[in-house]
Structure formats: structure tokens, C-alpha cells
C-alpha positions in Angstrom: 254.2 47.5 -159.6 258.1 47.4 -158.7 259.6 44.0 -158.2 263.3 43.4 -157.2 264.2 39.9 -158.6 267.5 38.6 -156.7 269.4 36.6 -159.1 268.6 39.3 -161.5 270.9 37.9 -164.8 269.8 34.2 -164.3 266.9 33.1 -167.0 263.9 33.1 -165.3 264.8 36.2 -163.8 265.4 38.0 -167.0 262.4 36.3 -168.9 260.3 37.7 -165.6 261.8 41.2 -165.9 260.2 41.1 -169.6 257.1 40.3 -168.8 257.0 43.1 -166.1 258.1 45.0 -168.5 255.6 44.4 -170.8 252.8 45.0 -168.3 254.1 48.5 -167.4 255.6 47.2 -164.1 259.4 47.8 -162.9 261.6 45.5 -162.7 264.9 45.8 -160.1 267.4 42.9 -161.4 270.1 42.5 -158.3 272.8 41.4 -160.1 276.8 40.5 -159.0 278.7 40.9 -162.4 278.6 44.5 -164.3 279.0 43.4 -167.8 275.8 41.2 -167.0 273.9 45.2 -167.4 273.1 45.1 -170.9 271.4 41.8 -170.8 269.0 43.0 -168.0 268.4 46.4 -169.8 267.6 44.7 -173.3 265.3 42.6 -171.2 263.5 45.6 -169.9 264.4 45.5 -166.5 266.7 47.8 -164.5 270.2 46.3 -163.2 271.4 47.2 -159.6 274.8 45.9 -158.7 274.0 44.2 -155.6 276.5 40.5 -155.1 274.2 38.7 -152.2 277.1 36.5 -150.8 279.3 39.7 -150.3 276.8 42.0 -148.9 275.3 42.7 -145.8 270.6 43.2 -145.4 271.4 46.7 -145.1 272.9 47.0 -148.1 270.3 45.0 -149.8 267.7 47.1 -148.2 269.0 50.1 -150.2 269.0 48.5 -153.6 265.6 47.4 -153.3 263.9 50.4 -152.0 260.7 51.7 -153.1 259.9 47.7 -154.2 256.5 46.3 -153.4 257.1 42.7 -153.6 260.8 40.9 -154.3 261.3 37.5 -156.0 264.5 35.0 -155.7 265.4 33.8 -158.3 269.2 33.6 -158.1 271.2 30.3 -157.6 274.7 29.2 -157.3 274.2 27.0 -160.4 275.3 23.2 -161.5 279.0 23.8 -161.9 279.6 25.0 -158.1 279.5 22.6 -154.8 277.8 22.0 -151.7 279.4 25.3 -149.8 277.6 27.5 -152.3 274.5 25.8 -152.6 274.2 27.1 -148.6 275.7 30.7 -149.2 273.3 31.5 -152.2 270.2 29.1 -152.4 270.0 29.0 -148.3 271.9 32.3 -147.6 271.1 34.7 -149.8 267.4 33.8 -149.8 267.7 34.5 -146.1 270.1 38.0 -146.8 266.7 39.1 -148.9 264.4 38.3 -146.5 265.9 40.2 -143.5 266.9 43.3 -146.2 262.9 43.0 -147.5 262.1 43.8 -143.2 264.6 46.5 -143.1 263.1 48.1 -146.3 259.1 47.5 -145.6 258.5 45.0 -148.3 256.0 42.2 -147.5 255.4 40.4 -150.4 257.9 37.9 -151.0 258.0 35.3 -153.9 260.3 32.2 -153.5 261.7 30.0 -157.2 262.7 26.7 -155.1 262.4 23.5 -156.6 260.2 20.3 -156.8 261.7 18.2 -154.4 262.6 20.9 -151.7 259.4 19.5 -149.5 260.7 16.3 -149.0 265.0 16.6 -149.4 266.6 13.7 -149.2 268.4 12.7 -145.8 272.0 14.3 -145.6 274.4 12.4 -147.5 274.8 11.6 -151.0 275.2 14.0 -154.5 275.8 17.9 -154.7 272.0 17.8 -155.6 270.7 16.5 -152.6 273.0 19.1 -151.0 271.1 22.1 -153.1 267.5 20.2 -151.9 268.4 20.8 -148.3 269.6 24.5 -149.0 266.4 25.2 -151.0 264.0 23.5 -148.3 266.4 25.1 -145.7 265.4 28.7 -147.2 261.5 27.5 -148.0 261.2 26.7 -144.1 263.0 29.9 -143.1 260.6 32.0 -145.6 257.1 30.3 -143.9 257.9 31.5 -140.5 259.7 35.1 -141.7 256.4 36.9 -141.1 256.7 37.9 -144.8 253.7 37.8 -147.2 255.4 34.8 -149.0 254.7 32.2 -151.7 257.1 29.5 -152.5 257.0 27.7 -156.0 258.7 24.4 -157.3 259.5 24.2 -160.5 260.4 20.8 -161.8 262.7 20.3 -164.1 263.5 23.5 -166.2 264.2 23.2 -170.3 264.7 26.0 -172.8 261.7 25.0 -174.9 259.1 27.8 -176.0 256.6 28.3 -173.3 253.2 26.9 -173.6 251.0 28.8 -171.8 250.2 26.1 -169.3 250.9 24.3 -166.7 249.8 22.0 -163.7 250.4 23.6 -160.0 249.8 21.4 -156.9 251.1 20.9 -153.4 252.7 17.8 -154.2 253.4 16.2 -158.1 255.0 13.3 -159.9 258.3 14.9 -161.5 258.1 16.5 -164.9 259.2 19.4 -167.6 258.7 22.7 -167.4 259.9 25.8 -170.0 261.7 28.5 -167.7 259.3 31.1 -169.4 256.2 29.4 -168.6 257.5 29.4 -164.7 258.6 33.1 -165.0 254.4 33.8 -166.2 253.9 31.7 -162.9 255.9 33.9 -160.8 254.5 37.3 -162.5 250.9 36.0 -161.8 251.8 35.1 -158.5 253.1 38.3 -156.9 250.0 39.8 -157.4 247.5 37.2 -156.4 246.7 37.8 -152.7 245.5 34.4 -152.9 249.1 32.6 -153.0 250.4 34.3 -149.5 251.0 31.5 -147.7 250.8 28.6 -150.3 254.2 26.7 -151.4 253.0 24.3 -154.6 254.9 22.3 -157.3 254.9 23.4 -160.6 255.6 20.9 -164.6 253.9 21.7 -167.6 250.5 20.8 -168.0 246.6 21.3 -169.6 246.0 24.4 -167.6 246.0 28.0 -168.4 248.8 29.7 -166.5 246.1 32.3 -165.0 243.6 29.7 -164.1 245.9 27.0 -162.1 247.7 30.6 -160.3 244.0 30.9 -159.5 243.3 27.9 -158.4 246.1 27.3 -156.3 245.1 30.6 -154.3 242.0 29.5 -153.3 
């Protein structure tokens, strides 16, 4: 299967492009910064310069031709402030989803974040800012007409991945390795059963296949 993963150099994105990798899939890594190449290579994936705030769904459209099924993964990260949180985690969520019309691809994948359901009211931190971007983006994704699945991830570590996890529409806040939510996402694209399901996602007792399963029923 060939995936285009926006966001392509950020963790989860690379760990995903491994695992693709590793099932004989293809993995498109958009990515804004040349000298991040190597990093997406050595992780088996295939780097396409592609900057998603400096682009227009045209131009998108041609790096991700020939995909089957894209995933967002990219963010504007913890250092930047609330005018990025819109350009990337709204905007260029919505820049791939009008590029993934333009270039025939359905299946669309969504890396939000647990709380994105239910942001807080406008006001407050540069975090509540990024909730309203990222529920912004999950709301524009469920009425897109795209094949989509939206997943929130709760609060991502480093840690070694266990293997599994607890999905759900709605659950208390918790952990979760970035590689155990990359397995999520790889699982996900090519369940049928997830079109049209946004669930939270922490570590848990249950075998990453099984709860991807579950949550597609």
C-alpha cells in the first residue's frame, strides 16, 4: 500500500514509515526541511519536499500521487504560538484534505489529540489554542466526504512500545509511547471498519490489533 504521511520527519511519522516499511508498504514522508532526508530514508520511508504552510492543494496533490490513503501527522510543535497552531494543526490538515480530492485519494487518517472532542472555551494557554485547531481540523475532516478516521492520542512519551493499548470514544487522560500510536495508525488505514470512527487512544491491556478491531465494529 502507498501512504503519504504529512508531517513526514516528526516521530510518529517516521516510526510509521518503519513499520510500512517493514510490511512491504511505501511510505511518502512530506517533509519542509531537506537535511531532514536522511532521517526519513534510514527510516524506510521516501522524503518528498513538500512545506504545507507554503504550498498550495495543487501542489500537494502532485507529491502525493499514486497514494492510497494519507495520514497527518505533522504539527507546529510546543515551542511555536497560537498563529501556528491554526496554519499547521487546522491549516495544513485542511491543505491535505482538499490536495487528497484533487489527487483521488479517499482514505484519510487524522493524529489529533485526546481532548480535541471537547476543547476548552476560547481563552486561556497556547494549548487550549492547539485543542481548538486540532478539533477545528477533526470537524472539518467528518464532513470532507473523505474515507476518514480521526485518533487521539493522549499524552505521548518516548518509552518502548508495549504492544497495547486501550481505544474508546471518550477516556480518562493517560500515557501512551509514540510507537505504540504509530502501530495504531498502521492498523488503522487499512481497517475498513475505522471510516468514520474518531476514538481516544492511552496505553492499556489490549492487543494493538484487537482494540483497532474492536473500535471498527
Amino acid at each position: 500500500m502507498h501512504v503519504a504521511i504529512a508531517g513526514g520527519h516528526g516521530k510518529i511519522a517516521l516510526l510509521l514509515a518503519q513499520i510500512l516499511a517493514e510490511r512491504d508498504d511505501r511510505g511518502l514522508c512530506l517533509i519542509r526541511n531537506p537535511e531532514h532526508a536522511d532521517d526519513v530514508r534510514e527510516a524506510g520511508g521516501e522524503p518528498v519536499l513538500c512545506d504545507l504552510e507554503h504550498t498550495t492543494a495543487a501542489a500537494v496533490a502532485d507529491a502525493i500521487a499514486g497514494a492510497e490513503a494519507v495520514v497527518f501527522a505533522a504539527g507546529a510543535g510546543p515551542g511555536s504560538g497560537e498563529g501556528r497552531k491554526w496554519t499547521v494543526d487546522f491549516g495544513g490538515a485542511a491543505l491535505l484534505m482538499q490536495a487528497a480530492k484533487l489527487a483521488g485519494v479517499s482514505r484519510y487518517v487524522m493524529v489529533s489529540a485526546m481532548g480535541a472532542a471537547n476543547p476548552p472555551a476560547a481563552g486561556g494557554d497556547v494549548f487550549g489554542e492547539y485543542l481548538r485547531a486540532k478539533a477545528a481540523a477533526d470537524r472539518a475532516l467528518e464532513v470532507s466526504g473523505l474515507d476518514w478516521t480521526v485518533v487521539r492520542p493522549g499524552m505521548l512519551t518516548d518509552k518502548a512500545p508495549t504492544g497495547r493499548v486501550v481505544a474508546g470514544p471518550s477516556l480518562d487522560r493517560g500515557e501512551i509511547p509514540r510507537a505504540d500510536v504509530a502501530a495504531v495508525v498502521a492498523g488503522t488505514i487499512t481497517t475498513p471498519g475505522t471510516v468514520g470512527v474518531a476514538f481516544d487512544l492511552v496505553s492499556g491491556p489490549v492487543r494493538i490489533d484487537e482494540a483497532v478491531a474492536k473500535v471498527g465494529r
